[in-house]
N, CA, C and O of each residue as an XYZ file, in Angstrom:
692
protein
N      79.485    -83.251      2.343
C      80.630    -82.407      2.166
C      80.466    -81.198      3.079
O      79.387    -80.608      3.026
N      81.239    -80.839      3.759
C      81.431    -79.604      4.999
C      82.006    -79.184      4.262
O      82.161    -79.604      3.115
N      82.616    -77.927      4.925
C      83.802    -76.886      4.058
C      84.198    -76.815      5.562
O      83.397    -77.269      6.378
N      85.708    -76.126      6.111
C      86.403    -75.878      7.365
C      86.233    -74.574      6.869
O      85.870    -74.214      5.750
N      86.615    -73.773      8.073
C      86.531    -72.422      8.488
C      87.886    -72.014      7.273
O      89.061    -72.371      7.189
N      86.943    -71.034      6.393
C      88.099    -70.271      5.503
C      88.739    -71.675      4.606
O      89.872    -72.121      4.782
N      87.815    -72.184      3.707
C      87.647    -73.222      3.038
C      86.757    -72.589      2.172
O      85.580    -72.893      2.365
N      87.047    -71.542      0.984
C      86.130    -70.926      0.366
C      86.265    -72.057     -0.624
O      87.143    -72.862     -0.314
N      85.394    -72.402     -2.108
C      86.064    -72.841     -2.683
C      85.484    -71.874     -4.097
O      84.363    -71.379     -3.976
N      86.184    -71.649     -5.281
C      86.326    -70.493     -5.913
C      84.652    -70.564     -6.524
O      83.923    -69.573     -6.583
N      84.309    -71.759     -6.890
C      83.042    -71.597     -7.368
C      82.325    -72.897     -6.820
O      83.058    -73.777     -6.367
N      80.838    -73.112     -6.823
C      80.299    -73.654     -6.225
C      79.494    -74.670     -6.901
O      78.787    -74.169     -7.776
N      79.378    -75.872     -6.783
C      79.320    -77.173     -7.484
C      77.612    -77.742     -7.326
O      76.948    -77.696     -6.291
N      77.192    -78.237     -8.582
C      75.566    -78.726     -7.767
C      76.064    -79.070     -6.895
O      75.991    -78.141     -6.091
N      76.625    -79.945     -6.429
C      76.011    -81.252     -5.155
C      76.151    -80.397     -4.368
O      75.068    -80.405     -3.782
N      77.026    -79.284     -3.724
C      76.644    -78.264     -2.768
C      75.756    -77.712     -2.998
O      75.389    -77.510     -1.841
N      74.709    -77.049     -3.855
C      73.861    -76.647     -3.620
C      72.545    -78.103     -3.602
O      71.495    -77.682     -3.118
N      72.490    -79.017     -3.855
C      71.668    -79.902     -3.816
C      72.215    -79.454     -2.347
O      71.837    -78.364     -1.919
N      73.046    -80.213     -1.601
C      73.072    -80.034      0.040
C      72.823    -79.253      0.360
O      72.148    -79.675      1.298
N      72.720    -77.717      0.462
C      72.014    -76.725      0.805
C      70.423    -76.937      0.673
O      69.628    -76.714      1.587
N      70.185    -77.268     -0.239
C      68.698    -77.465     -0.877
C      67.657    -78.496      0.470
O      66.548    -78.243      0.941
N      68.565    -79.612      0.734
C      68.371    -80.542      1.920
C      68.015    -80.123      2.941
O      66.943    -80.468      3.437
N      68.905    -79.200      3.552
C      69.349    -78.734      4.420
C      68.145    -77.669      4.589
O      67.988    -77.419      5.784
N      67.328    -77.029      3.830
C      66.520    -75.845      3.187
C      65.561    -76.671      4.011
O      65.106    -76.534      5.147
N      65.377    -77.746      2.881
C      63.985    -78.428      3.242
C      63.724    -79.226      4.443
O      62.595    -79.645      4.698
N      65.032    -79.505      5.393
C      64.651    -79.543      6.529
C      64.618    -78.319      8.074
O      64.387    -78.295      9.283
N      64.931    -77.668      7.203
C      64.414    -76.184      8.151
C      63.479    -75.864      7.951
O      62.901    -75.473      8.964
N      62.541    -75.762      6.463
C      61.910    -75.207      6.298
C      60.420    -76.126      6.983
O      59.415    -75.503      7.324
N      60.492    -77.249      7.063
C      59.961    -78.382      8.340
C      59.993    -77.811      9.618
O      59.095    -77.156     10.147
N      60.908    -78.054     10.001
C      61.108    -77.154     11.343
C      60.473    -76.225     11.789
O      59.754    -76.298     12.785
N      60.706    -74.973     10.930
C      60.179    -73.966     10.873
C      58.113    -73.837     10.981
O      57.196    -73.319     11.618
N      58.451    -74.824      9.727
C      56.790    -74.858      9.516
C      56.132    -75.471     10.674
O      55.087    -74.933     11.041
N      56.394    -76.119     11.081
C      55.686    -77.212     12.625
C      56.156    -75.673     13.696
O      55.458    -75.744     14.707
N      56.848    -74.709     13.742
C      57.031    -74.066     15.163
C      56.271    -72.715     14.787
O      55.994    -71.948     15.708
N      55.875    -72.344     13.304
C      54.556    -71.279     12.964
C      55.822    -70.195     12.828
O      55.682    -69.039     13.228
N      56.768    -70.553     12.375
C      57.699    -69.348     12.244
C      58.226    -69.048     10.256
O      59.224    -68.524      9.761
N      57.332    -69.506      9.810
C      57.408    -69.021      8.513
C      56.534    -67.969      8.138
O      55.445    -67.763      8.675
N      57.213    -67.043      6.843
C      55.734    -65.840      6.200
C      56.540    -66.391      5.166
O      57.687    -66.831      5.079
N      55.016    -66.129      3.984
C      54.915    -66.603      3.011
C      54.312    -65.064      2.299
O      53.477    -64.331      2.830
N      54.975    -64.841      1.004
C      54.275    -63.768     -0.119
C      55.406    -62.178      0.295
O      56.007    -61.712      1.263
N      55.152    -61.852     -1.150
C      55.805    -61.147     -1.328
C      55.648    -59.429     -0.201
O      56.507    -58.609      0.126
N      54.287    -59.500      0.061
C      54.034    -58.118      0.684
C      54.207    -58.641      2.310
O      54.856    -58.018      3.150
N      53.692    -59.552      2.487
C      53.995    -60.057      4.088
C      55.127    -60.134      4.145
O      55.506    -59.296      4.963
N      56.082    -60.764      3.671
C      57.470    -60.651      3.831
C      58.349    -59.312      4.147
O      59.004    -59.178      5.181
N      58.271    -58.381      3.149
C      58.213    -56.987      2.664
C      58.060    -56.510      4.586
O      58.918    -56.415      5.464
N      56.865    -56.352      4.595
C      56.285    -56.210      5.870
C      56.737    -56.831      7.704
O      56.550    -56.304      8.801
N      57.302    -57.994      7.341
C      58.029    -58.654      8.299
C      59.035    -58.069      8.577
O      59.201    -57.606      9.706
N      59.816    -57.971      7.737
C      61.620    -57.192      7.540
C      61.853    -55.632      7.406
O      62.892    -54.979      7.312
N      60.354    -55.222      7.435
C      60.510    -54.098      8.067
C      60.104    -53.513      9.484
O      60.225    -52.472     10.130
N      59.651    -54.551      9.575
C      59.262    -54.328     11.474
C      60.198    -54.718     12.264
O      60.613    -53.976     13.155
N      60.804    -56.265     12.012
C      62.192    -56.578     12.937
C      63.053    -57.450     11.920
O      62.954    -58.676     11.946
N      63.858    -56.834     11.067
C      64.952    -57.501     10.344
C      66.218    -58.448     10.671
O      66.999    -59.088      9.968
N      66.072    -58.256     11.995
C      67.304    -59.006     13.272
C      66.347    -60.290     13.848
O      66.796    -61.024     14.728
N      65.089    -60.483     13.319
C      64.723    -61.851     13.948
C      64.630    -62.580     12.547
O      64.294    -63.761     12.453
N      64.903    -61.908     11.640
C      64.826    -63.381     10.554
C      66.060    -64.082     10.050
O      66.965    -63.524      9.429
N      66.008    -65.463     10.404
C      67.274    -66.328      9.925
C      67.262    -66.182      8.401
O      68.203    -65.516      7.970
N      66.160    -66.792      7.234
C      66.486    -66.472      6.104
C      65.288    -65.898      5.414
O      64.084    -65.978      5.660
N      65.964    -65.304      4.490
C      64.937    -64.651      3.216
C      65.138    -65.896      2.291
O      66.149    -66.586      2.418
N      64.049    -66.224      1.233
C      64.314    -67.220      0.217
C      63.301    -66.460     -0.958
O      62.166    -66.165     -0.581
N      63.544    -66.265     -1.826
C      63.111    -66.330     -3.050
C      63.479    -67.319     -4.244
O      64.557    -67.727     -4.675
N      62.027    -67.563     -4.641
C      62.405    -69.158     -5.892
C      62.828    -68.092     -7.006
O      62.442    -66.929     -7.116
N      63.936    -68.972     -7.989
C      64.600    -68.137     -8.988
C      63.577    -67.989    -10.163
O      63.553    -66.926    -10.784
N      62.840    -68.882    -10.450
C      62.303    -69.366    -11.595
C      61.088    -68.860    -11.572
O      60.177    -69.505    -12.091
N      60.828    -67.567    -10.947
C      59.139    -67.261    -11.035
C      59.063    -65.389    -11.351
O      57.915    -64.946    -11.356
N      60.312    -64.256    -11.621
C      60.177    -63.486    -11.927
C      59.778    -62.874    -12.909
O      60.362    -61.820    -13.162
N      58.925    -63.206    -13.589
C      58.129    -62.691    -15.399
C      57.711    -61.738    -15.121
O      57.948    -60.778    -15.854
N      56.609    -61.504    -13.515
C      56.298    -60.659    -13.866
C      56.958    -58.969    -13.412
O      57.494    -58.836    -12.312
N      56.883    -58.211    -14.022
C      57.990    -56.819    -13.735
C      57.311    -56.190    -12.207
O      58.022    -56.305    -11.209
N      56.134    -55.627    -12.086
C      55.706    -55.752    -10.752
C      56.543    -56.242     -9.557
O      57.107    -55.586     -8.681
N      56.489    -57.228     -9.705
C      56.612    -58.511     -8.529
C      58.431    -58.609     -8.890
O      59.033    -58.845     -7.842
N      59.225    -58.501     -9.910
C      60.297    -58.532    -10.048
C      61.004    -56.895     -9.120
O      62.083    -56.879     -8.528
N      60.264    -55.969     -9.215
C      60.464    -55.020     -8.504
C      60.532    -55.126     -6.852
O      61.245    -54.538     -6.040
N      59.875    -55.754     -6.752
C      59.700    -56.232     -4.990
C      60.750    -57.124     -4.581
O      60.964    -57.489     -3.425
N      61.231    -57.370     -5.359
C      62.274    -58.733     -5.081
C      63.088    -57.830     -5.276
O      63.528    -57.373     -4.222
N      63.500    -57.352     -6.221
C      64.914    -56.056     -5.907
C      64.757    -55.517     -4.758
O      65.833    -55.647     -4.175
N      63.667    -54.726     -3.786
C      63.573    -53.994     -3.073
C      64.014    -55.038     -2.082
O      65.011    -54.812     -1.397
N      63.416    -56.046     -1.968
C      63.799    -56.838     -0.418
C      64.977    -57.387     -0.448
O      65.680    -57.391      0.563
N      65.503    -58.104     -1.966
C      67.278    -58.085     -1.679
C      67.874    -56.952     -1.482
O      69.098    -56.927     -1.354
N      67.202    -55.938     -1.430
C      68.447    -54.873     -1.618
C      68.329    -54.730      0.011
O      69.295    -54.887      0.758
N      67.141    -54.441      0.406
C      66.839    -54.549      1.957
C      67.459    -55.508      2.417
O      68.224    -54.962      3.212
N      67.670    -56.679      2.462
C      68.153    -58.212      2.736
C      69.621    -57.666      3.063
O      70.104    -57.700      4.195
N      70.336    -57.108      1.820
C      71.990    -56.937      2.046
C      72.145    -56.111      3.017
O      72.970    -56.371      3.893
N      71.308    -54.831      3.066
C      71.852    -53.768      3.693
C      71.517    -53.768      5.174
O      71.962    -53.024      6.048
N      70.472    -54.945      5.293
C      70.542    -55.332      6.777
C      70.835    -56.510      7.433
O      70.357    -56.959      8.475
N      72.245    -57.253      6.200
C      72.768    -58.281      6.627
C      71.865    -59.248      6.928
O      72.129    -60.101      7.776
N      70.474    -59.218      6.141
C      69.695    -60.784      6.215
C      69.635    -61.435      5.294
O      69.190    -61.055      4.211
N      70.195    -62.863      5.608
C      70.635    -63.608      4.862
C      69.435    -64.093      3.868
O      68.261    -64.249      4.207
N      70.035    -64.317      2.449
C      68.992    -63.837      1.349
C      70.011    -65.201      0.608
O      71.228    -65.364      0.684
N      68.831    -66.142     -0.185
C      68.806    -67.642     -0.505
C      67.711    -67.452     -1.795
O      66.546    -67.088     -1.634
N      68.397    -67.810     -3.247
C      67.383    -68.063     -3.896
C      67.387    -69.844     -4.078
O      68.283    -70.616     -3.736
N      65.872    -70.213     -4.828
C      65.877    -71.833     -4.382
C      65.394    -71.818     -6.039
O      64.717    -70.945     -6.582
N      66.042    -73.247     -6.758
C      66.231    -73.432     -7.844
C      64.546    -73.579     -8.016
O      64.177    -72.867     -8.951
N      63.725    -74.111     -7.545
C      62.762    -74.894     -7.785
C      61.775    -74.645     -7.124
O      61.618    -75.043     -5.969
N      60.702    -73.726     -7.967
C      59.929    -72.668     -6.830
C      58.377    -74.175     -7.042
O      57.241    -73.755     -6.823
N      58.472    -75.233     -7.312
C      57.321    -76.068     -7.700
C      57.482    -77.382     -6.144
O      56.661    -77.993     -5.460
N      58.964    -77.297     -6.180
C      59.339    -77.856     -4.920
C      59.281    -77.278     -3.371
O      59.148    -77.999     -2.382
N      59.418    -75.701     -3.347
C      58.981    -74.937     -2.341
C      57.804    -75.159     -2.103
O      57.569    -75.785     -1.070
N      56.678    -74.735     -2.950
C      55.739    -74.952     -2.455
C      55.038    -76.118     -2.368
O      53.963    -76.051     -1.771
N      55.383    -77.197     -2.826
C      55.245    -78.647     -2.658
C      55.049    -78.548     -0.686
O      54.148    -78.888      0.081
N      56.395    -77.913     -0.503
C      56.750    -77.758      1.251
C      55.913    -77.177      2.117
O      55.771    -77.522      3.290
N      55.014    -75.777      1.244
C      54.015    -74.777      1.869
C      53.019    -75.144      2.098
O      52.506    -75.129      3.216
N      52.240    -75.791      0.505
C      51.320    -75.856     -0.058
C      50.036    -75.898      1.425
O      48.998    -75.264      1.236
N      50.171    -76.492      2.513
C      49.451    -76.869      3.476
C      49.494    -75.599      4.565
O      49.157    -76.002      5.678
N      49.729    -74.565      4.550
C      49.863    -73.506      5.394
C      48.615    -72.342      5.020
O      47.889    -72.191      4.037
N      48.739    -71.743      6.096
C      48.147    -70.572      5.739
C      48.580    -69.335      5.583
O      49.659    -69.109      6.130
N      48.031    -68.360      4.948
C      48.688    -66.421      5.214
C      47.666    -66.218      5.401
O      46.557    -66.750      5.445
N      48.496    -64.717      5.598
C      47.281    -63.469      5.716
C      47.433    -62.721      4.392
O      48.555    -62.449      3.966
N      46.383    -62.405      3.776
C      46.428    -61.821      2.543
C      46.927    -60.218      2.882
O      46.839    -59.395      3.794
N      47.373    -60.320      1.837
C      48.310    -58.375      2.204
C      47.361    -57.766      2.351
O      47.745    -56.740      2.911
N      45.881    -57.691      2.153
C      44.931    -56.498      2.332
C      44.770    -56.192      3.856
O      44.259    -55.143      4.248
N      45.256    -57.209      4.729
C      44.906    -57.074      6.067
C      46.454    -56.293      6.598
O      46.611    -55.532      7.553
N      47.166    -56.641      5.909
C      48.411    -56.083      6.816
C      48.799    -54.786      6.569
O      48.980    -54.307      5.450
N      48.961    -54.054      7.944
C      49.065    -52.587      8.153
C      49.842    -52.447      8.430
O      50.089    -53.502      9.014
N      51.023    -51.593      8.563
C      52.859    -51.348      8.747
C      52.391    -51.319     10.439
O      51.224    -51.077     10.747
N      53.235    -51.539     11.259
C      53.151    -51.142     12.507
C      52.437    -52.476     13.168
O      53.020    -53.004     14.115
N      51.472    -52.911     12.804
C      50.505    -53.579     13.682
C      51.201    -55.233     13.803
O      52.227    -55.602     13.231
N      50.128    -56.258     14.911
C      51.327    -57.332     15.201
C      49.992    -58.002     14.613
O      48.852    -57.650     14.915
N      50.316    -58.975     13.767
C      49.510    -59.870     13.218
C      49.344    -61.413     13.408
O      48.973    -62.290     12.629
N      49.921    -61.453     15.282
C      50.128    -62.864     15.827
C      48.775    -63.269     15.789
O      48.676    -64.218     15.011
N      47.987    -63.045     16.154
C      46.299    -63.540     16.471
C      45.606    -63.553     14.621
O      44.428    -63.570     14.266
N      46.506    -63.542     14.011
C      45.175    -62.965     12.255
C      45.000    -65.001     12.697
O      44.026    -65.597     13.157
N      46.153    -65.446     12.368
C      45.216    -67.174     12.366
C      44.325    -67.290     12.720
O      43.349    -67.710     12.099
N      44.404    -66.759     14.480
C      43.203    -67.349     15.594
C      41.896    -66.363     14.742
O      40.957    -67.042     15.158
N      41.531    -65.782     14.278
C      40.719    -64.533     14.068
C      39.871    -65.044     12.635
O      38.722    -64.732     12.322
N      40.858    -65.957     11.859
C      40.017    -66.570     10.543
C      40.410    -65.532      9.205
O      39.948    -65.581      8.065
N      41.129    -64.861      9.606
C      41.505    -64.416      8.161
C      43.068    -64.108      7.700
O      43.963    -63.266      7.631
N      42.612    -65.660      7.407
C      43.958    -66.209      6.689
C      43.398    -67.006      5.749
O      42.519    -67.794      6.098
N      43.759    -66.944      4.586
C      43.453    -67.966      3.709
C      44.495    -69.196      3.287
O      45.601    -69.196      3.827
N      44.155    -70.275      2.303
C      45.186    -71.166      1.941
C      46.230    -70.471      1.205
O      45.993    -69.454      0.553
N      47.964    -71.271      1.344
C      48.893    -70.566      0.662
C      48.740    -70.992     -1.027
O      48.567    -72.038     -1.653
N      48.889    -69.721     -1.314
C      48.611    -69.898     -3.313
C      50.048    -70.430     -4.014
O      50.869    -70.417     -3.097
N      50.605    -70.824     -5.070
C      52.160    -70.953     -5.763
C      52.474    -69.508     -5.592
O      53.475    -69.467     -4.877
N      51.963    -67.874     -6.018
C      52.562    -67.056     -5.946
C      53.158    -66.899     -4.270
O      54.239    -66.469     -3.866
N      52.156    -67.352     -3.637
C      52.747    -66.881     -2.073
C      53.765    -67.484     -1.921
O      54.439    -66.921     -1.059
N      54.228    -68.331     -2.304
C      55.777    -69.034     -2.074
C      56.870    -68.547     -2.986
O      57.931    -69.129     -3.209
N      56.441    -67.331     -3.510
C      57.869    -67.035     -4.292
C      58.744    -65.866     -4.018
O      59.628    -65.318     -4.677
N      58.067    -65.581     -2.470
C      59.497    -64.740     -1.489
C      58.624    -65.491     -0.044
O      57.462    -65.644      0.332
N      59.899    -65.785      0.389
C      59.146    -66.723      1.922
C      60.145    -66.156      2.810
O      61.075    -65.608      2.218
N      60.188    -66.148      3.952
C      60.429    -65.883      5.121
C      61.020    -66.890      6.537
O      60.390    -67.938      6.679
N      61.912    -66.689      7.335
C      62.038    -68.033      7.937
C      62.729    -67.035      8.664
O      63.649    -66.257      8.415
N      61.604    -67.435     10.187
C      62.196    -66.673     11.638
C      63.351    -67.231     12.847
O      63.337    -68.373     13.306
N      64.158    -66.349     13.166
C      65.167    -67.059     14.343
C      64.245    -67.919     15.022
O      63.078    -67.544     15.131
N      64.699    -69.303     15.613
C      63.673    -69.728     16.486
C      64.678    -69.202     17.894
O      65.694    -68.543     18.113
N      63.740    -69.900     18.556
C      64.158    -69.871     20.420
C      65.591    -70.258     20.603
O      66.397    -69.630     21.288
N      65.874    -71.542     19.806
C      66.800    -72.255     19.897
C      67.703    -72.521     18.724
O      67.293    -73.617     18.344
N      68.577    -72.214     18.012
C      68.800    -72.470     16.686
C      69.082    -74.204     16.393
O      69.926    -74.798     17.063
N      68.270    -74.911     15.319
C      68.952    -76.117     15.430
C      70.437    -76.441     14.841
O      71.237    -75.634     14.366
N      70.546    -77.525     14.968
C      72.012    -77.966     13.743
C      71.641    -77.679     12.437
O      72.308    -76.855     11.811
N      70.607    -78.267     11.880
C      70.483    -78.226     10.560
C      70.807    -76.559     10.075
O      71.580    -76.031      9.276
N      69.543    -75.977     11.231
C      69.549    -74.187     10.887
C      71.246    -73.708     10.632
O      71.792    -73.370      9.582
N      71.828    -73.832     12.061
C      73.478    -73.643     11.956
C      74.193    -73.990     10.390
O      74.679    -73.207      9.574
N      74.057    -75.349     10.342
C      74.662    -75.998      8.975
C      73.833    -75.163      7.614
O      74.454    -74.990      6.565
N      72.996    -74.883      7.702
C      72.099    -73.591      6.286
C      73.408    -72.256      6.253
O      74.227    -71.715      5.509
N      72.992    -72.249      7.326
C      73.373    -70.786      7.266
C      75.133    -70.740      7.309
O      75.758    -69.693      7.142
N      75.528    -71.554      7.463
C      77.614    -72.181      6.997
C      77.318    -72.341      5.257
O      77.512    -71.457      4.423
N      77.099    -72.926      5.149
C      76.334    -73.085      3.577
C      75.793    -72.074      3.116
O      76.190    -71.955      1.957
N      74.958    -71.106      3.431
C      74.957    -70.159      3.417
C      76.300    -68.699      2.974
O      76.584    -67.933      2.053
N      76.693    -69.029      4.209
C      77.924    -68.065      3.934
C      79.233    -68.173      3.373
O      80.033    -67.277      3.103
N      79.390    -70.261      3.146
C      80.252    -70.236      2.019
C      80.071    -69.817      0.618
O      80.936    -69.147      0.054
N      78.754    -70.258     -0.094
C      78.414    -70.224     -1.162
C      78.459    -68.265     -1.557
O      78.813    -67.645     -2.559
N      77.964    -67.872     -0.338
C      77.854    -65.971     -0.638
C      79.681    -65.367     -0.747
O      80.009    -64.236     -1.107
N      80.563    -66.404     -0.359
C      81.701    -65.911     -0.703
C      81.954    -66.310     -2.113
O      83.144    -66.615     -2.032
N      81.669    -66.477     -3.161
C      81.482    -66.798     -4.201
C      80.674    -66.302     -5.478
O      81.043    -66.093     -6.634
N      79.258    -66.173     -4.761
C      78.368    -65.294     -5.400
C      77.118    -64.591     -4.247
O      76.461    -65.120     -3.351
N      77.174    -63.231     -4.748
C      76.196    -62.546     -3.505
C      74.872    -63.330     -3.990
O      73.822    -62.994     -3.442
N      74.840    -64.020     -4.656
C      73.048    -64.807     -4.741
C      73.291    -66.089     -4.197
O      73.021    -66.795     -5.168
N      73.672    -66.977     -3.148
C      73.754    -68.303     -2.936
C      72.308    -68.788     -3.567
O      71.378    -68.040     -3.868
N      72.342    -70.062     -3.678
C      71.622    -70.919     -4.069
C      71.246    -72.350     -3.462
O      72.268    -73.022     -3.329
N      70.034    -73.051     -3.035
C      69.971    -73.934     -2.848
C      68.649    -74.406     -3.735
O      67.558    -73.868     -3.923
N      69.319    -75.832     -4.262
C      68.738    -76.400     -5.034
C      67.745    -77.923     -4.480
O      68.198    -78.891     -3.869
N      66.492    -77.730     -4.878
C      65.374    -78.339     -3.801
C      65.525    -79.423     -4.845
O      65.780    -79.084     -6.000
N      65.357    -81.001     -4.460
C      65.273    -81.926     -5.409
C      63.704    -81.972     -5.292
O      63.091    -81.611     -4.287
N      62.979    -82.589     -6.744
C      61.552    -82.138     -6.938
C      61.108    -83.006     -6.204
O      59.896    -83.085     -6.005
């Protein structure tokens, strides 16, 4: 199902967000094979405040805010997200995200300093494996080239946000 240009439709149906969800998980492929994902709540945080105009999407999983801490950070970066027009995606199924991660690495927030470029932390060895919390605000950078799929997210994207400022894509498990 497409939508045409100015084809809102008043509210938004699973199977569109299952297709968004698709669509998620093959960017988020993409992405992962070209080293253009951050993973965790403070790296993220940290990304979007250094260059907010190179990230295609913000994603946070819906189903993992208990704790108030960490629920605070997620206000701060949607609120950051809107006010710098970066597109901000929560994903039904934060067990299925990281199903997608689980094989990556970060840099643990103790290393990251505001200002500094943290392209070389891989090559350098301090990065550890990604944890379930690190996947519950993720990150996903413009590439070089945008693909179709990316294009088709982000249409999906901006139909579903005419509807509700939280779009949703729903990851099948």
């Amino acid at each position: 199902m497409t939508l045409g240009e100015g084809d809102f439709p008043t509210r938004m149906n699973a199977a569109y967000e299952y297709e968004a969800g698709d669509l998620l998980k093959e960017v988020i492929l993409q992405a992962k094979g070209e080293n253009r994902i951050t993973c965790g709540v403070y790296q993220v945080a940290s990304k979007l405040n250094m260059n907010p105009k190179a990230v295609l999407l913000c994603l946070y999983a819906d189903d993992c805010v208990a704790d108030d801490v960490l629920s605070m950070h997620f206000a701060l970066i949607k609120a950051f997200c809107w006010e710098n027009t970066v597109p901000l995606m929560k994903v039904s199924n934060h067990d299925a995200l990281y199903e997608l991660l689980k094989d990556m690495r970060v840099v643990p927030p103790d290393f990251i300093q505001e200002g500094e470029d943290h392209e070389d932390d891989f090559a350098i060895g301090e990065s550890v494996a990604v944890t379930p919390e690190d996947t519950f605000c993720v990150l996903i950078e413009v590439p070089e080239h945008k693909s179709e799929s990316e294009d088709e997210l982000l249409h999906h994207h901006h139909n579903m946000a005419q509807c509700n400022p939280s779009p949703m894509a729903r990851l099948a498990s």
